[in-house]
C-alpha positions in Angstrom: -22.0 -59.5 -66.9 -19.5 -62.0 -67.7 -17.4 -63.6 -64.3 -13.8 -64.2 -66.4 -10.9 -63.1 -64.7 -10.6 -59.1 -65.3 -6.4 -57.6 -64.9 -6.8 -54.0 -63.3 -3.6 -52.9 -64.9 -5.5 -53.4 -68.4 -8.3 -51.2 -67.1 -6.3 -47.9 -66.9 -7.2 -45.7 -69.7 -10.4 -48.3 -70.5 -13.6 -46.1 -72.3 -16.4 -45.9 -69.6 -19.9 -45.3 -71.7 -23.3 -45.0 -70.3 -26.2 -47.4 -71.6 -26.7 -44.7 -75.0 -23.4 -45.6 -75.7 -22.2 -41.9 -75.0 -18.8 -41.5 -73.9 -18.7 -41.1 -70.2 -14.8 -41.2 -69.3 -11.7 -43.0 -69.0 -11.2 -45.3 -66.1 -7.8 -44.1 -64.2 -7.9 -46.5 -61.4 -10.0 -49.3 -59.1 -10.8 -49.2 -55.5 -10.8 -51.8 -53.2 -11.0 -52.2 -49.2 -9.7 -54.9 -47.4 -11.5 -57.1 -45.0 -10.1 -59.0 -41.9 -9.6 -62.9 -43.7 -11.5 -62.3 -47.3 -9.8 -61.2 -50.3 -10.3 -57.5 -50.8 -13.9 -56.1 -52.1 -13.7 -53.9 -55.1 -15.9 -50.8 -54.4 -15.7 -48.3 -57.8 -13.4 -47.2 -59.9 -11.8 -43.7 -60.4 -13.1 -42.1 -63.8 -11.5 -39.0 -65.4 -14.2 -37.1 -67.2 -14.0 -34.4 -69.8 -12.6 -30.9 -67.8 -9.9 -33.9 -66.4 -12.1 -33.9 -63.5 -11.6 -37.1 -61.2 -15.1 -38.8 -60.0 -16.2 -41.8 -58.3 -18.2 -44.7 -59.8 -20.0 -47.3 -57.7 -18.9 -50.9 -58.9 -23.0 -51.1 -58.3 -23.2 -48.8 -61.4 -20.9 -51.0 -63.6 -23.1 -53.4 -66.0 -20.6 -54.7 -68.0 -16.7 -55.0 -67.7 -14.9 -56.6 -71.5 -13.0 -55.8 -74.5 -11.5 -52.4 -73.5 -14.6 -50.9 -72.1 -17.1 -50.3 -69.3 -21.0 -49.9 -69.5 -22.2 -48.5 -66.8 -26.1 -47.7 -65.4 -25.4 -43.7 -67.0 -26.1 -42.5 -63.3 -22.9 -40.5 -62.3 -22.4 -38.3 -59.4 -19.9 -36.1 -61.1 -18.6 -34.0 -57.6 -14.5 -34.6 -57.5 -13.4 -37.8 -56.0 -11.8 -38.1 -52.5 -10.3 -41.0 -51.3 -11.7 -42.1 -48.2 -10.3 -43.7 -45.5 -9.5 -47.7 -45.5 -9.7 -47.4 -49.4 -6.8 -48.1 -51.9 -6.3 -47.9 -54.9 -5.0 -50.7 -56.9 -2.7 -49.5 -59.6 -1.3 -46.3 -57.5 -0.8 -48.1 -54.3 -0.9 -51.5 -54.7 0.6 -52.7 -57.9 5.0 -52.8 -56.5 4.2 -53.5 -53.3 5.9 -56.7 -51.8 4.4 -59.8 -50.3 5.3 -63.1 -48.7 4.7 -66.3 -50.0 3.0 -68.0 -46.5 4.7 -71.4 -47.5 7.9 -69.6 -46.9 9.4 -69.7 -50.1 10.5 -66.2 -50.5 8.9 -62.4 -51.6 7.6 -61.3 -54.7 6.5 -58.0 -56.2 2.9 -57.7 -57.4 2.8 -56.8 -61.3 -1.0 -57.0 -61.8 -4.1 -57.5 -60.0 -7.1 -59.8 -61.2 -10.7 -59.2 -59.8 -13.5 -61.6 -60.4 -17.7 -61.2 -59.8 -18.8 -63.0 -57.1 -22.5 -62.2 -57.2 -24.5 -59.3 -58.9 -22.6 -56.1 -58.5 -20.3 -58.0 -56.1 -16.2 -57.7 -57.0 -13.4 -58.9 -54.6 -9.5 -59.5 -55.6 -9.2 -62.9 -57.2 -5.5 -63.5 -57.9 -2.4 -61.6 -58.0 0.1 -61.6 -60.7 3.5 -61.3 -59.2 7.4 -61.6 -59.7 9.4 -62.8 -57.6 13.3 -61.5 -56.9 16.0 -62.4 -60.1 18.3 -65.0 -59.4 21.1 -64.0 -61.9 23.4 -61.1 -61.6 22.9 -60.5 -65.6 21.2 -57.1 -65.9 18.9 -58.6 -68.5 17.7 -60.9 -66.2 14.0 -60.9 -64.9 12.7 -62.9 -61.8 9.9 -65.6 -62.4 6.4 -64.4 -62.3 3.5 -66.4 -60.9 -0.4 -66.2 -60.1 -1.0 -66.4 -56.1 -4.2 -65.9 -54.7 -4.3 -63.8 -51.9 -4.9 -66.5 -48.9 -1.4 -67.6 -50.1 0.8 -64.7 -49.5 0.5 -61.5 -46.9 1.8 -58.4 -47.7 4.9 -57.2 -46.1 5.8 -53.8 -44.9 9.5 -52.6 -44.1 10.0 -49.2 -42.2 11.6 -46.9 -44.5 11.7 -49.1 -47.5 10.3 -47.3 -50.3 7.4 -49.3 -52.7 8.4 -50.0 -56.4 6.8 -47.3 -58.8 8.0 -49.4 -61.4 4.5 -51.3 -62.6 2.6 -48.3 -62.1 4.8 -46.0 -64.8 4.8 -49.0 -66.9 0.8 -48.9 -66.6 0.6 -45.0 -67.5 3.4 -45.5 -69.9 1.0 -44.3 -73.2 -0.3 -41.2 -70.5 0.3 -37.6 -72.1 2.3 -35.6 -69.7 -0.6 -33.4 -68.7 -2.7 -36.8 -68.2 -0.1 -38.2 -65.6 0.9 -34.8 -63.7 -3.1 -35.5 -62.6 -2.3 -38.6 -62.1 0.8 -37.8 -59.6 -1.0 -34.9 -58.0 -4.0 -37.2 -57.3 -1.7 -40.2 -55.4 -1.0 -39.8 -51.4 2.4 -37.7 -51.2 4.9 -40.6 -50.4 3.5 -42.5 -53.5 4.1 -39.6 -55.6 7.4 -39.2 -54.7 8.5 -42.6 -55.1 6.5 -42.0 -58.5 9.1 -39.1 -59.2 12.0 -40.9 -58.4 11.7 -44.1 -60.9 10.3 -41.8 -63.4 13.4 -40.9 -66.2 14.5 -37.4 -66.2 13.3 -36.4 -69.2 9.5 -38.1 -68.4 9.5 -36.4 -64.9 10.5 -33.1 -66.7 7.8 -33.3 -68.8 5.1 -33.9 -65.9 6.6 -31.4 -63.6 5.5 -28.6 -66.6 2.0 -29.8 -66.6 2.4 -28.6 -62.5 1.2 -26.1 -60.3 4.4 -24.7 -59.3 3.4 -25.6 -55.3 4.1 -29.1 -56.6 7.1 -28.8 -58.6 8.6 -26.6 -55.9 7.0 -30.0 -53.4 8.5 -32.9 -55.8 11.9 -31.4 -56.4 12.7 -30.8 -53.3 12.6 -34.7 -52.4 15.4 -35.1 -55.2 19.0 -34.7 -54.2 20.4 -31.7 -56.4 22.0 -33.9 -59.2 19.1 -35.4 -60.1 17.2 -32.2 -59.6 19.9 -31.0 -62.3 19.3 -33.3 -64.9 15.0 -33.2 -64.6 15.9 -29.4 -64.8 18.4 -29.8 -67.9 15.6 -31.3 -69.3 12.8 -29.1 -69.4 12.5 -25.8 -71.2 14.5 -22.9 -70.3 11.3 -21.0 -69.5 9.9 -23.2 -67.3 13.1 -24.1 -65.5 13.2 -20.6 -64.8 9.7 -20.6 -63.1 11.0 -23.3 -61.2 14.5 -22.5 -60.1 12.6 -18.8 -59.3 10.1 -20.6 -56.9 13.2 -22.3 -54.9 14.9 -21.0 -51.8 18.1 -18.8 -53.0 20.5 -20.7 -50.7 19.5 -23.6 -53.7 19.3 -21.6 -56.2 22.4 -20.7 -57.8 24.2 -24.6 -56.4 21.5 -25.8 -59.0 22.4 -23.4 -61.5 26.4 -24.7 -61.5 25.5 -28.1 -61.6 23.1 -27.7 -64.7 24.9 -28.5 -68.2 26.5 -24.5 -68.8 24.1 -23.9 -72.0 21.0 -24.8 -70.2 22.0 -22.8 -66.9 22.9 -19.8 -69.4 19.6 -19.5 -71.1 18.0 -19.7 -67.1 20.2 -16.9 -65.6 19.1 -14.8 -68.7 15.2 -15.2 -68.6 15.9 -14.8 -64.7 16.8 -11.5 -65.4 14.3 -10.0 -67.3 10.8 -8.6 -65.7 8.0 -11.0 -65.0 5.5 -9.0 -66.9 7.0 -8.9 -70.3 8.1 -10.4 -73.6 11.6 -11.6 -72.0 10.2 -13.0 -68.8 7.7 -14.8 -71.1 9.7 -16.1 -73.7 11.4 -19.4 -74.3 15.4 -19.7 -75.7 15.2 -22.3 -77.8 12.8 -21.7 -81.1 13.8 -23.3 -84.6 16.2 -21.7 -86.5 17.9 -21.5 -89.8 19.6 -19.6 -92.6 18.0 -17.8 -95.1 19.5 -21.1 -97.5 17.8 -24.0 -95.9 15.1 -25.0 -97.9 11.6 -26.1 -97.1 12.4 -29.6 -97.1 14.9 -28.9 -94.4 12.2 -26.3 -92.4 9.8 -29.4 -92.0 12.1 -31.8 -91.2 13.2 -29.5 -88.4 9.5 -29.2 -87.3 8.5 -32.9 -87.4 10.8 -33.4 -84.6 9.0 -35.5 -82.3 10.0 -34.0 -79.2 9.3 -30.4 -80.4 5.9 -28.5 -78.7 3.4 -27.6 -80.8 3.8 -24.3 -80.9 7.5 -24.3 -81.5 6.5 -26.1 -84.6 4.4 -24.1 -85.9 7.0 -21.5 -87.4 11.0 -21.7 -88.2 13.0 -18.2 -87.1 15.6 -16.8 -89.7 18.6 -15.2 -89.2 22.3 -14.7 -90.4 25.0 -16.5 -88.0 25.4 -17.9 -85.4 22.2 -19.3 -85.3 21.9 -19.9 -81.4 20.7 -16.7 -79.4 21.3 -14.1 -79.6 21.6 -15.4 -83.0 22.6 -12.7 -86.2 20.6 -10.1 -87.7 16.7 -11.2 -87.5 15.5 -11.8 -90.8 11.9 -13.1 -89.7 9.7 -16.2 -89.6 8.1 -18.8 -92.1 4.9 -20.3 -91.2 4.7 -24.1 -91.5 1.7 -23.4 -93.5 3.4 -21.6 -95.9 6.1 -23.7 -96.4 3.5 -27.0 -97.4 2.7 -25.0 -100.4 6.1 -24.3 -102.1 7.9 -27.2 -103.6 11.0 -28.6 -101.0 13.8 -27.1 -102.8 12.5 -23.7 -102.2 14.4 -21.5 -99.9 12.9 -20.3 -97.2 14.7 -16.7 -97.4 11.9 -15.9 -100.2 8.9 -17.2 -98.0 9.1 -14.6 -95.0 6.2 -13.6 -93.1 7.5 -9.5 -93.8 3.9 -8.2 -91.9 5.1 -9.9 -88.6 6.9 -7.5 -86.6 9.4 -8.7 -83.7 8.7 -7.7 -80.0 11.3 -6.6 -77.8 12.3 -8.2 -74.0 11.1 -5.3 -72.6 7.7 -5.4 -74.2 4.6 -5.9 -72.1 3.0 -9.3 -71.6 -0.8 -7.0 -72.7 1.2 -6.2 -76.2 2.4 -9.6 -77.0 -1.4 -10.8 -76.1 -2.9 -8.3 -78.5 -0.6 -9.2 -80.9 -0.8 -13.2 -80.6 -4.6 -12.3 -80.7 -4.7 -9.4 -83.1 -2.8 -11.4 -85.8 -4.2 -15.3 -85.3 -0.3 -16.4 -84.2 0.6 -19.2 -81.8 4.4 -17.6 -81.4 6.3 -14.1 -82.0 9.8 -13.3 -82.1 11.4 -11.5 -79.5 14.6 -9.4 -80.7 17.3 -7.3 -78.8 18.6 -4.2 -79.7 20.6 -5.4 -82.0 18.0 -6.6 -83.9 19.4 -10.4 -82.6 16.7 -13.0 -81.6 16.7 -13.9 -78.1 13.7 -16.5 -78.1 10.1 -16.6 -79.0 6.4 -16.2 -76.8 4.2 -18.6 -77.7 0.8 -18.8 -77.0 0.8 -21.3 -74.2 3.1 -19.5 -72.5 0.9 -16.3 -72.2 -1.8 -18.8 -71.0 0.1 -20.0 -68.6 1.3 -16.8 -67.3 -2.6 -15.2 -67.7 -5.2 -18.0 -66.2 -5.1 -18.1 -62.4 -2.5 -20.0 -60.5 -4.8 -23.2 -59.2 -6.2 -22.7 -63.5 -5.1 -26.7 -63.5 -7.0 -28.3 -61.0 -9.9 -25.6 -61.2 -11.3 -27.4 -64.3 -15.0 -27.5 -63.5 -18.2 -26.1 -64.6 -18.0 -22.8 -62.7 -14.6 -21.7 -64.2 -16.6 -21.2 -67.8 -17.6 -17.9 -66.8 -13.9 -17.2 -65.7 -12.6 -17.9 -68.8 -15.0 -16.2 -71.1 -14.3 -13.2 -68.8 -10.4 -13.7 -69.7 -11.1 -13.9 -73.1 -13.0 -10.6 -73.5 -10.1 -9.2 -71.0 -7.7 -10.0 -73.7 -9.6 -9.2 -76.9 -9.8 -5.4 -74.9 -6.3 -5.6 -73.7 -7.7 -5.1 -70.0 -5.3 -8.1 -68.9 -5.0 -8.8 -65.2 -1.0 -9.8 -65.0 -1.1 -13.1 -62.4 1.6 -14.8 -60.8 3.7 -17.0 -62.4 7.7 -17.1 -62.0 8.4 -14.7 -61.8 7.7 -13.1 -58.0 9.5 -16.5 -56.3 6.4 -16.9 -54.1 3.0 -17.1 -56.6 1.6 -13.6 -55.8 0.9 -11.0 -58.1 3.7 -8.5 -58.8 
C-alpha cells in the first residue's frame, strides 16, 4: 500500500471494492482517536452500503488507499455503525474546527486533513491543511492557507462558540439530498445543527424532505422563525404542510404570516383538507399550460432542473388562469407522448382523454389503485368546478403509505415488509399510516 500523503476530504464519496473488484460501498467518513502526545490514530472508515445503511470498516481491512478508491480484505461486518466513545470523525467533526498555532502567531480553521501509513495497517494524522483568519475587509477576500502538522498547533475550544460547518458542506457539496439528510441524521445533534444553519435555504429545504418528520420538527426548531420561513418558502407546499402540521400551534400560524403570501396560501389549503385523501396528499404546484403551448414549450417546462421527477413526468391543461384553482380542467399530456410529435404540435390535440381526475375528497386507497391500476407516477386532482387544485404523485402516496421510521429502517428484514405493502396495495387493503396530517405521527 503506497505511504503518500492521503486528504480525508477527497475520500468522501470514494468507491470501496472488495478484492473481486465488486462494489462494496461509498466511503462517507474516517475515524480517528486521539492519543495523549501522538498525532491521532486512524481506526476505520464509515461506509454507506446499498439499503443507505452506515457500517464500520477496520483500517486493518483496508489494502489499498489511491486514485478515487479503496480495496479492502472483502470481510465486512455489515451491522449499522455506532460511534463509540473517544472516536471522531474527521470530516463531520473535525474539518472547521479552530486551532492555535503554538508559536503564537495566531488561529486558523482546519480545511482538510492528511493521514499517512506508518506501518502495516497502521494510519495516524500527518498534517493538517488550514486557513488562517482574512486580513482584508473585501468580501472577496480569503485568509492564507497552510500545512501544520499537528505537534505545531492545539486545538482550541470556546464555550458557546459554534464550529464552522463550512468545509464539511463544501465536502458533501455533489451529495443528493436524500444522501446528506443521512448524513445530518448520522452527526452528534450540535454538529447537525450548526450543519443546518450554514446550509442555504433552499439546500436545507431540500434535506429536511428526505426527513423523518421527528427531525424536521428537531432541526427547525433551532432556527429563529425568519429563517425557519424562508427554508419553509422553499420546499413544497405539501411537505411544508407536514411540517408546519407537526409544530406546536402557538408557532404555527406566526410562521404562516411570515411566509411569502402565495406559499403560506397553498399551506393553509392542503392544511385543511383530510389526511387520508387526495387533497391531504396532493402537492399545489404541478406544470401547467394552455391548450396552445406546443410541445416544444411542454419539454422545456419539464427540463427544469429544479423540477421532481414526478412533476416532470406530465404537463396539466387548462383554460385561465393557469395557477390553482386554475380554469376548466382539460387534462394531461405525458412527456412520453409529447417526444413523439414534432415541437410545433399543440399539446391541446395530445390529451391523455382515458385519465380521469380525482377529487380532494377522494380516498388515499383510490388514488393508490388508480396510480397502480393505470402504470401513472401523478393524477390530477380537480374541485367541483371541475378546476385543478394540484396533483398526487407517486412518491407522495409512498411517503404517506410506508411506516414512519420507513427511512432509516432500510435493512434486510424490511423486504418482507415491503412485499407485504405491495400486495396490500395491488388488493387495495392499504393500512393509512401517519404522516401530516395528525400533528403528532400516529395513525388517524
Amino acid at each position: 500500500m503506497s505511504a503518500a500523503k492521503v486528504f480525508v476530504a477527497r475520500l468522501a464519496g470514494c468507491t470501496v471494492f472488495d478484492p473481486a473488484g465488486d462494489r462494496v460501498g461509498k466511503v462517507r467518513d474516517l475515524l480517528v482517536v486521539y492519543r495523549r502526545s501522538d498525532p491521532p490514530r486512524v481506526v476505520g472508515l464509515i461506509v454507506e452500503i446499498p439499503g443507505k445503511r452506515r457500517v464500520f470498516v477496520s483500517i486493518g481491512r483496508v489494502t489499498s488507499i489511491g486514485s478515487g478508491q479503496i480495496i479492502t480484505t472483502g470481510l465486512i461486518n455489515v451491522r449499522r455503525f455506532e460511534q463509540r466513545g473517544g472516536e471522531v470523525r474527521v470530516i463531520a467533526e473535525m474539518l472547521g474546527r479552530t486551532v492555535a498555532f503554538n508559536d503564537g502567531s495566531g488561529e486558523a480553521t482546519i480545511e482538510d486533513v492528511a493521514i499517512e501509513e506508518r506501518g502495516q495497517g497502521e494510519w495516524e494524522v500527518s498534517q493538517l491543511f488550514v486557513r488562517r483568519p482574512k486580513t482584508s475587509a473585501s468580501p472577496f477576500a480569503k485568509g492564507a492557507t497552510t500545512f501544520a502538522s499537528w505537534q505545531e498547533v492545539r486545538e482550541k475550544t470556546s464555550v458557546g462558540r459554534a464550529q464552522s460547518a463550512e468545509q464539511l458542506i463544501a465536502t458533501y457539496s455533489e451529495l443528493k439530498p436524500a444522501d446528506l439528510a443521512n448524513t445530518l441524521l448520522d452527526l452528534p445533534q450540535q454538529r447537525r445543527h450548526e450543519v443546518a444553519e450554514e446550509l442555504p435555504d433552499d439546500r436545507l429545504a431540500d434535506v429536511l424532505e428526505e426527513m423523518p418528520e421527528s427531525d424536521q420538527v428537531e432541526i427547525l426548531a433551532q432556527l429563529d422563525d425568519d429563517r425557519a420561513a424562508d427554508v419553509l418558502d422553499q420546499m413544497q407546499p405539501d411537505d411544508a404542510a407536514d411540517l408546519i402540521a407537526a409544530l406546536p400551534e402557538d408557532r404555527v400560524e406566526h410562521l404562516l404570516e411570515l411566509m411569502e403570501p402565495e406559499e403560506a396560501d397553498d399551506v393553509r389549503m392542503l392544511l385543511s383538507y383530510a389526511p387520508d385523501t387526495a387533497g391531504g396528499l396532493m402537492t399545489t404546484e404541478p406544470i401547467i399550460v394552455s391548450a396552445d403551448a406546443t410541445v416544444a414549450e411542454g419539454l422545456a417546462l419539464i427540463r427544469r432542473h429544479e423540477l421532481a421527477p414526478a412533476i416532470g413526468a406530465a404537463v396539466c391543461v387548462t383554460l385561465p388562469p393557469y395557477e390553482p384553482p386554475t380554469g376548466r380542467f382539460l387534462g394531461m399530456v405525458h412527456f412520453q407522448r409529447m417526444l413523439r410529435y414534432p415541437p410545433h404540435e399543440r399539446l391541446g390535440t395530445l390529451l391523455d382523454v382515458g385519465l380521469d381526475p380525482v377529487y380532494p375528497d377522494t380516498s388515499a386507497a383510490e388514488v393508490s389503485r388508480i396510480l397502480a391500476s393505470y402504470n401513472l407516477v401523478s393524477v390530477p386532482v380537480v374541485d367541483d368546478n371541475h378546476r385543478l387544485v394540484g396533483v398526487v404523485t407517486i412518491d407522495d402516496v409512498l411517503d404517506y403509505l410506508l411506516p414512519d421510521d420507513w427511512r432509516s429502517h432500510a435493512d434486510d428484514d424490511d423486504v418482507s415488509r415491503r412485499a407485504a405493502a405491495r400486495a396490500q396495495l395491488r388488493t387495495g387493503s392499504i393500512p393509512i399510516q401517519g404522516g401530516r396530517r395528525t400533528g403528532n405521527g400516529t395513525s388517524p
